[in-house]
C-alpha positions as CSV (number, residue, x, y, z in Angstrom):
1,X,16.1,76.1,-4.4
2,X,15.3,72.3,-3.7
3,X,16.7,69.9,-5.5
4,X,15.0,67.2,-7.8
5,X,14.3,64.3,-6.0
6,X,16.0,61.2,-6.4
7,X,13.7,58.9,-8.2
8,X,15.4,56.1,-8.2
9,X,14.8,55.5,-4.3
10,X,11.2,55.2,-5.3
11,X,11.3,52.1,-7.4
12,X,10.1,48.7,-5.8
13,X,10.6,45.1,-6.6
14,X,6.9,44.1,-7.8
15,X,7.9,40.2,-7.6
16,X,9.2,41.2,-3.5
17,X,6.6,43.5,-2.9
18,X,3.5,41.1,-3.9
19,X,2.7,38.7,-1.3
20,X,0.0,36.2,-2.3
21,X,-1.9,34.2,0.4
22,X,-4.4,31.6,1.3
23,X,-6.5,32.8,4.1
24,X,-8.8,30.4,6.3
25,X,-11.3,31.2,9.2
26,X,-10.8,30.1,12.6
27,X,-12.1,31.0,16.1
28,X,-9.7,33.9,16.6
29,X,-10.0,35.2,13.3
30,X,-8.5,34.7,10.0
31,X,-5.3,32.9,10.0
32,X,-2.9,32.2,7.1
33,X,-2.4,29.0,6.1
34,X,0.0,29.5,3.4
35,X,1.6,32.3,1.2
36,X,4.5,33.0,-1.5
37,X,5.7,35.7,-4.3
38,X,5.1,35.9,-7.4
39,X,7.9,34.7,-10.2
40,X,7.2,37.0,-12.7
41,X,5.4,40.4,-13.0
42,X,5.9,41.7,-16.4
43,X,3.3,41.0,-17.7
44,X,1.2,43.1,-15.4
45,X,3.7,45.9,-14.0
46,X,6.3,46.3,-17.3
47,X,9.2,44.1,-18.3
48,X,11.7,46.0,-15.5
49,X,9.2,44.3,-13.1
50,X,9.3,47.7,-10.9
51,X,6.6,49.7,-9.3
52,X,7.1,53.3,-8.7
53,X,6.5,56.0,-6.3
54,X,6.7,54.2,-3.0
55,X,8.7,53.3,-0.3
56,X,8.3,50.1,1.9
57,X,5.1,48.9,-0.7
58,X,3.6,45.7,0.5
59,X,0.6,44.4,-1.5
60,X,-1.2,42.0,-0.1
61,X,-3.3,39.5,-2.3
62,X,-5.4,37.8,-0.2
63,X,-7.4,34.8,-0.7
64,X,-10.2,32.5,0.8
65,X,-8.5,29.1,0.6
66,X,-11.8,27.2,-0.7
67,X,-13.4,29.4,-3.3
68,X,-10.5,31.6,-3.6
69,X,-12.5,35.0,-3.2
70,X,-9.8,37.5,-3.4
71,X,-9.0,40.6,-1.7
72,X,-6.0,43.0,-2.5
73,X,-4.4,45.6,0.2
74,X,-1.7,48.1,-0.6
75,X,0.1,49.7,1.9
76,X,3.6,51.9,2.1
77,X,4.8,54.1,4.6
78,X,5.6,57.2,2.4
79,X,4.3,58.1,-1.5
80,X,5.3,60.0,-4.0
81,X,4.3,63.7,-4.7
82,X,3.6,64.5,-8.3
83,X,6.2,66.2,-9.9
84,X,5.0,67.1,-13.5
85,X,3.8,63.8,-15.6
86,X,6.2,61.7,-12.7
87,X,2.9,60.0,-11.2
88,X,3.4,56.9,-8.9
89,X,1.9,53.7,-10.2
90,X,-1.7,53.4,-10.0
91,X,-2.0,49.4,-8.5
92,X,-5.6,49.5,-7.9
93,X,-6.0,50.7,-11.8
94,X,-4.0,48.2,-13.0
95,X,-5.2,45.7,-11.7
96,X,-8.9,46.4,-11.8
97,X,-9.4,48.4,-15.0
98,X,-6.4,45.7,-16.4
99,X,-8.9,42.9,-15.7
100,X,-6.5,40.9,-13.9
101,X,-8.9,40.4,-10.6
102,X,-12.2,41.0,-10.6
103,X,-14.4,43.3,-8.9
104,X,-14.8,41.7,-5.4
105,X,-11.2,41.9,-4.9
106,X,-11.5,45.9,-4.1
107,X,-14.2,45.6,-1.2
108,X,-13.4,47.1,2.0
109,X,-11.3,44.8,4.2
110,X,-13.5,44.1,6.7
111,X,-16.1,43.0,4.4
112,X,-13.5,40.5,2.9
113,X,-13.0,39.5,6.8
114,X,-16.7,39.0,8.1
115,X,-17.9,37.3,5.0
116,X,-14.9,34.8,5.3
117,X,-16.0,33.8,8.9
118,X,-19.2,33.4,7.8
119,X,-18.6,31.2,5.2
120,X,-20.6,28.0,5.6
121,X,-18.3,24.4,6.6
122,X,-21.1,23.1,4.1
123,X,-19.2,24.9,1.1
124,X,-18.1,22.3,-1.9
125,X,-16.1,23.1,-5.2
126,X,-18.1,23.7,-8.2
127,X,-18.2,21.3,-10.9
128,X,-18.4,17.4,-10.2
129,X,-16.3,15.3,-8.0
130,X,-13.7,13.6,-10.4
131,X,-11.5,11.8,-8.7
132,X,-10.1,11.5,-4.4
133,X,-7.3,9.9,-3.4
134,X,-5.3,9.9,0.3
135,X,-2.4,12.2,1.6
136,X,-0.2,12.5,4.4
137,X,-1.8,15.6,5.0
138,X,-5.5,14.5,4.6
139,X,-7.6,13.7,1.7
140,X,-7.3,15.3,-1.8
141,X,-10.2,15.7,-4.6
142,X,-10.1,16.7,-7.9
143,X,-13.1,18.5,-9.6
144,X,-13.8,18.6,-13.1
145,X,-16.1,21.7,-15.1
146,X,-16.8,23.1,-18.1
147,X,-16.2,27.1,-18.2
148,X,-20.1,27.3,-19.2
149,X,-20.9,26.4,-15.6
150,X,-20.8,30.3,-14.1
151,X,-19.7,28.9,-10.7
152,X,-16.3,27.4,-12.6
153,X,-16.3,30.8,-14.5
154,X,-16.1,32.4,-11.4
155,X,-13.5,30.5,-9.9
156,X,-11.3,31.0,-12.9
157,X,-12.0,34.6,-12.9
158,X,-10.3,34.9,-9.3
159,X,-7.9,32.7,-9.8
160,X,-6.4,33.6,-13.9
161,X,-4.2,36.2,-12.2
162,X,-1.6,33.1,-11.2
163,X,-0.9,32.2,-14.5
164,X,0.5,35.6,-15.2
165,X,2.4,35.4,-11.9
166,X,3.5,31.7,-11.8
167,X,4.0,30.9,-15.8
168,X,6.4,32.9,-18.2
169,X,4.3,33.8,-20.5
170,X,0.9,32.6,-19.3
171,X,-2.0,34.7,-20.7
172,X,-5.3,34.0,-19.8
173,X,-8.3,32.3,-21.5
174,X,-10.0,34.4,-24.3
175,X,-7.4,37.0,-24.0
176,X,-6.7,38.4,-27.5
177,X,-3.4,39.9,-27.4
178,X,-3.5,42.0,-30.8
179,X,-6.8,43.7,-29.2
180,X,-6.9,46.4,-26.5
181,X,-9.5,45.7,-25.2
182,X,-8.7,44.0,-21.7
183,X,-12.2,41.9,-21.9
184,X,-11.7,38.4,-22.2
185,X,-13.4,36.6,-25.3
186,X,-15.0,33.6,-24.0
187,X,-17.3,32.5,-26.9
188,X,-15.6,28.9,-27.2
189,X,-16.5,28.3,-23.1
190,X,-17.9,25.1,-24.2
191,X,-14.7,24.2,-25.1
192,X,-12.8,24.4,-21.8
193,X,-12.7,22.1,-19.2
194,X,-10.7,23.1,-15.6
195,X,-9.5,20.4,-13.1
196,X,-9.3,22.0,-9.8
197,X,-7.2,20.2,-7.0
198,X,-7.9,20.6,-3.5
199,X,-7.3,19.2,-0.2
200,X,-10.0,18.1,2.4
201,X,-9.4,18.2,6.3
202,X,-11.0,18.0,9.4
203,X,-11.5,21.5,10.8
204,X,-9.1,22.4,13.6
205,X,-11.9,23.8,15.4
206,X,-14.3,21.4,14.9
207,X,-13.8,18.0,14.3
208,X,-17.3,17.2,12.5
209,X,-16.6,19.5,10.2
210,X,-14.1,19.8,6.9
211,X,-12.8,22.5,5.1
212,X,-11.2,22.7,1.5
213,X,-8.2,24.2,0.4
214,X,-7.4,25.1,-3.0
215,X,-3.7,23.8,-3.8
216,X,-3.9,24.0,-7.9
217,X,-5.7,23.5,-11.6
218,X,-5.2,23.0,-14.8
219,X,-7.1,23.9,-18.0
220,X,-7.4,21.8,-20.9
221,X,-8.9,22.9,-24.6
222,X,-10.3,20.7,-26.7
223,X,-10.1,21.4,-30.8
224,X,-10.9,19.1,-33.6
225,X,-8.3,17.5,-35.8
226,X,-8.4,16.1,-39.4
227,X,-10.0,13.9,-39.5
228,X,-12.8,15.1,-36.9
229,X,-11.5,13.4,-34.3
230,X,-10.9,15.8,-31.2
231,X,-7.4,16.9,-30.1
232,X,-6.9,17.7,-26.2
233,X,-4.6,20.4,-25.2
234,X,-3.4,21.3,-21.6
235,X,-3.2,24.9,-21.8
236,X,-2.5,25.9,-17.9
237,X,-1.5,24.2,-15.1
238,X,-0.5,25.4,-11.6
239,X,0.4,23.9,-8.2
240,X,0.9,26.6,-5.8
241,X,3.9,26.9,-4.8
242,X,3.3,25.9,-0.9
243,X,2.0,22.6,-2.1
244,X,5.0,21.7,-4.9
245,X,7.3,19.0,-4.5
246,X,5.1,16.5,-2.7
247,X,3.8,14.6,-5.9
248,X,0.3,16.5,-6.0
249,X,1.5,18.1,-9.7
250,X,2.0,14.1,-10.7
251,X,-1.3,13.2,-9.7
252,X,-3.5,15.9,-11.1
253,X,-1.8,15.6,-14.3
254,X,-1.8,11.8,-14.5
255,X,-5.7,12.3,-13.4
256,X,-6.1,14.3,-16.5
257,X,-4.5,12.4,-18.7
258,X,-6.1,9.4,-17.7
259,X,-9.6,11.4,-18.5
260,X,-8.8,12.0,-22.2
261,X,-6.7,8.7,-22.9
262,X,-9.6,6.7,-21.8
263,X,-12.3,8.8,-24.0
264,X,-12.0,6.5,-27.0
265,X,-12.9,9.8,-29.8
266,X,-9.4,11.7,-28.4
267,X,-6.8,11.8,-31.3
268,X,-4.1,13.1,-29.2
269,X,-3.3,14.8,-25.6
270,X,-0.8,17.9,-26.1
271,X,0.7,20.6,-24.0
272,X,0.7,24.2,-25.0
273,X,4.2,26.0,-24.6
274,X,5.4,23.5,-21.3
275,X,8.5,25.3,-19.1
276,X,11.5,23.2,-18.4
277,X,10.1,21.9,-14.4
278,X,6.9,21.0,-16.2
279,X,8.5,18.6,-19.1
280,X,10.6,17.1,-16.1
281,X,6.8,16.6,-14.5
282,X,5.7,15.5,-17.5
283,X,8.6,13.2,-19.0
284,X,8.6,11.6,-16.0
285,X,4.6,10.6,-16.0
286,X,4.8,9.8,-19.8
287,X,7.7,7.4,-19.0
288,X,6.0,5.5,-16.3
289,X,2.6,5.1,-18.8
290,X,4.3,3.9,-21.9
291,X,6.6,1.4,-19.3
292,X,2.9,0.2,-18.4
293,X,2.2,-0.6,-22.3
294,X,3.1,-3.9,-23.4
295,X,3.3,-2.5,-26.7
296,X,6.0,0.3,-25.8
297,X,7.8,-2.7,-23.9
298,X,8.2,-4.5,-26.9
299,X,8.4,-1.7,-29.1
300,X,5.3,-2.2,-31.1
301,X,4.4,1.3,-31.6
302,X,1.1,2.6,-33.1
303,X,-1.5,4.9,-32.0
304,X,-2.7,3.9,-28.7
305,X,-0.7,5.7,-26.3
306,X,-2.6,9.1,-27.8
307,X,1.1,10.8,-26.5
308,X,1.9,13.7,-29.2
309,X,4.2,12.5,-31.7
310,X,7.9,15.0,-30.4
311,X,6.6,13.9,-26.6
312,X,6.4,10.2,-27.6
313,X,10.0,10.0,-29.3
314,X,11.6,12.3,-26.3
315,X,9.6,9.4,-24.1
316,X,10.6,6.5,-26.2
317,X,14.6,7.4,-26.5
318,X,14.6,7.9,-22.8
319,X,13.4,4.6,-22.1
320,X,15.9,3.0,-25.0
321,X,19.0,4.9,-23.3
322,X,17.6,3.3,-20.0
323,X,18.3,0.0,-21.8
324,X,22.0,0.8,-23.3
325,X,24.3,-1.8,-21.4
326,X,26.2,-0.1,-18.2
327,X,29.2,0.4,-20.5
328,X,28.2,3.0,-22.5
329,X,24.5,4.5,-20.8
330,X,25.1,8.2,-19.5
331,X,24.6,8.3,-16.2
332,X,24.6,11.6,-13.9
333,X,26.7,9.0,-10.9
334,X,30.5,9.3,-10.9
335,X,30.8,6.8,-8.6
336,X,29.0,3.6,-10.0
337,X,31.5,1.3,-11.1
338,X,31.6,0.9,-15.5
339,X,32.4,-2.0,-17.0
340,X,34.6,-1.5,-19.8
341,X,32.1,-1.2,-23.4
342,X,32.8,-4.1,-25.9
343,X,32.5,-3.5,-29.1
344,X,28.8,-5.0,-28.8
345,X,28.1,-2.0,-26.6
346,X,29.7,0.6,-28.4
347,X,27.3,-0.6,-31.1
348,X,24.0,-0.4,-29.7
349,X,25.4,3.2,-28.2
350,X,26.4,4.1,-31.8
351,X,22.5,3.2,-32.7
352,X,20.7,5.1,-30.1
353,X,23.1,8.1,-31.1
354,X,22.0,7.9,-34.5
355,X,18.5,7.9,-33.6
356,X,18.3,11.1,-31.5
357,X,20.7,13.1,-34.0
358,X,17.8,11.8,-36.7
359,X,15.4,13.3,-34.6
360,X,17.6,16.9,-34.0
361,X,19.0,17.3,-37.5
362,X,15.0,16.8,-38.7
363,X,13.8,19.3,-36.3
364,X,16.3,22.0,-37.0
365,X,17.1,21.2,-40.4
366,X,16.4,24.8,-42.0
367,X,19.2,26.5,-39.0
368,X,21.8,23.7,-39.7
369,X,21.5,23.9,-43.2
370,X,23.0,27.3,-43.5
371,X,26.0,26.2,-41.9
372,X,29.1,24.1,-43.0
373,X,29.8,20.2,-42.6
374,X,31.9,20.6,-40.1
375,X,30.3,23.0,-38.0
376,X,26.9,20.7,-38.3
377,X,28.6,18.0,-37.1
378,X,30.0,19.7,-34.1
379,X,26.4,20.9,-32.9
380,X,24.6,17.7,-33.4
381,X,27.1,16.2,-31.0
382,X,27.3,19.2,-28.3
383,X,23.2,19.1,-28.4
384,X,23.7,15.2,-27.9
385,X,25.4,15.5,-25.2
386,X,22.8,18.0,-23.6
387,X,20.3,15.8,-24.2
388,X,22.5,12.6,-22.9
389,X,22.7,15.1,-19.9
390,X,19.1,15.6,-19.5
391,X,17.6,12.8,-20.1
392,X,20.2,10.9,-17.3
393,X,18.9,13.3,-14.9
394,X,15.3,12.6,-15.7
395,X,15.9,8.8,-15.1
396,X,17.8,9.1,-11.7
397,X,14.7,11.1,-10.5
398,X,12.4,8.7,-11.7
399,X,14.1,5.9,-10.3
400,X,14.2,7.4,-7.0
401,X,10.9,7.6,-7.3
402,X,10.3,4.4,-8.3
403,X,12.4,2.8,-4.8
404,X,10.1,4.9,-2.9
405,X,7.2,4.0,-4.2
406,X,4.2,3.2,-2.2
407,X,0.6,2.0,-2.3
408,X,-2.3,4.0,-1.9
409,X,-2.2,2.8,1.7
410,X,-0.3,5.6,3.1
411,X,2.2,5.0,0.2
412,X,2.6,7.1,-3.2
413,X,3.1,5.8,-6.7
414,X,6.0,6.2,-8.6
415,X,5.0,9.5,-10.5
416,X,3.7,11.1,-6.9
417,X,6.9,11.0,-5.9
418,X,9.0,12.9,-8.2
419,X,9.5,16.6,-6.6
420,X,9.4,18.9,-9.6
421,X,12.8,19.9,-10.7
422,X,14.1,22.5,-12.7
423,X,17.9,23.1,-13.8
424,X,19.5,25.8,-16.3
425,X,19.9,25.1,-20.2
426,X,22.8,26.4,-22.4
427,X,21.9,27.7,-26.0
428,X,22.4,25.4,-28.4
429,X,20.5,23.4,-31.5
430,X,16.9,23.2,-30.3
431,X,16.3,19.5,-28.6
432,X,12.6,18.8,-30.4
């Protein structure tokens, strides 16, 4: 009698076995300009992020690198035979009937292939041009649209599947997670405006000619606030990861930013649910705008920097640690010489301490309060020093960024420059 197979051999790494590319046409065919793997697949293929019932599984995701038509091909070399209710994973059904790609994405291959050659040099991004500025790597434009255009509705409808894969936790725009139904809900369209980033070159093949390639976007929601004055929140935003660390996250979301802090009716720009290498992103682009305010420089605060109220006061005790005499600033450099602190400095240290524990205790009032003196105490100071921690590191990086900072001239701006980090936190009391 044969034995039962061993079913363990027939589980595959989904983020290892999806491989996401950016396809572009050229004279000998299709050629791959970039690809990468997903960070997460949970939310699509289970929370063990495991695919079963094949062995050597490659799915390819395929996309045209302008309007980012995808294609998906799954291939193995051996798959497994039904034994009972053990079924292997149906991709193609998850990912079609799921509603994570659209319809195009199942054509034959060779469709996907001819169409993509034929694609017109003439091809633009939908929406409106909103903004271009100079790269080393040729010339960049950001597009604006409302998700009532159906050209921008498409885009996002090919592209929606990278939040799931590139943001814990991402979930797409009208989804309704306490329905089943997998169709999206996209009633409040009017409400959503997408910034799509791409770069422009000359064609390698023809120098007349330029092609685009998509590199990221963001999605921002706008809601109204009492009183009626409208509330801006970034709700997605994604830089491939081919194109990360070279200052193109900066600039789109300075860009957007810039869009809603200049429209004199916005009450207030938020973020929706930011991961840690985006607050690095975003700290660091904050920090450079309020520097820029003559009011944050002399610490006349009031209403016109339209930064949310926990972002500004994370902003605003970065920059006053920035000012804390050599003595007694934290500093992530253990070979810079330190004065010894007078009691002047221990002071104004001994201040800016006592405003960030304000600002924790207030926050986490309701977790501390169930705890004793003593015990309080000791986690205001151990989330102190985290945030000392943190915030030291978010200065060094932005003053690197500052002594390489360039003019548009073949030169960056401060906020370009910063590559976006990301680093490990411990538990402890919740920095606000």
């Amino acid at each position: 009698m044969a034995g039962l197979p061993n079913l363990e051999e027939w589980y595959q790494d989904a983020n290892e076995a999806l491989n996401i590319s950016l396809v572009a046409p050229s004279k000998s065919g299709l050629k791959t300009i970039a690809a990468f793997n997903p960070k997460f697949t949970y939310s699509i293929f289970g929370d063990d992020e495991k695919i079963f019932g094949y062995k050597d599984l490659k799915i390819h995701l395929r996309y045209r690198a302008n309007d980012m038509r995808p294609h998906l091909r799954v291939a193995y070399s051996k798959k497994f035979k039904p034994v009972g209710e053990q079924e292997p994973t149906d991709i193609v059904e998850i990912l079609e009937e799921g509603g994570h790609l659209p319809k195009v994405a199942f054509v034959k291959g060779s469709d996907f292939d001819s169409s993509s050659q034929q694609l017109g040099d003439n091809w633009s991004p939908p929406g409106t041009l909103h903004d271009t500025f100079e790269g080393p790597d040729g010339q960049y434009e950001i597009w604006k649209g409302s998700l009532v255009d159906p050209a921008v509705r498409q885009l996002n409808s090919r592209i929606q599947i990278l939040v799931r894969l590139l943001i814990e936790g991402g979930t797409y725009i009208g989804y309704d997670p306490e329905s089943d139904s997998t169709e999206l809900d996209l009633s409040e369209a009017d409400r959503w405006t997408l910034f799509f980033l791409y770069r422009k070159q000359k064609s390698a093949d023809d120098a007349e000619k330029s092609s685009y390639t998509f590199m990221g976007y963001a999605t921002v929601y706008r809601f109204f606030y009492f009183p009626p004055l409208p509330t801006t929140r970034l709700s997605q935003f994604i830089i491939l990861p081919p194109f990360q660390g070279k200052g193109s996250g900066a600039r789109l979301y300075n860009t957007v930013f810039k869009y809603y802090h200049d429209h004199p009716q916005t009450h207030e720009f938020t973020v929706e649910n930011p991961n840690e290498a985006f607050d690095d992103l975003r700290d660091s682009c904050d920090l450079a705008f309020l520097r820029s305010m003559p009011e944050f420089r002399e610490l006349r605060l009031d209403t016109k920097a339209k930064i949310a109220p926990r972002q500004f006061y994370r902003v605003l005790e970065m920059h006053l640690m920035s000012q804390l005499p050599k003595s007694v600033r934290p500093t992530m450099s253990l070979d810079d010489y330190v004065p010894s602190p007078t009691a002047a400095d221990k002071h104004k240290e001994k201040l800016w301490q006592l405003i960030v524990k304000q600002r924790l205790y207030r926050h986490n009032k309701e977790v501390l309060s169930q705890i004793d003196v003593g015990e309080r105490i000791d986690k205001l100071s151990e989330t102190l020093g985290s945030v000392e921690l943190e915030y030291a590191r978010i200065l060094a990086a932005h003053d690197r960024a500052m002594k390489h900072s360039t003019s548009s001239n073949g030169k960056r701006k401060p906020s370009e420059a910063l590559a976006e980090a990301t680093s490990s936190k411990k538990a402890r009391v919740e920095d606000a």
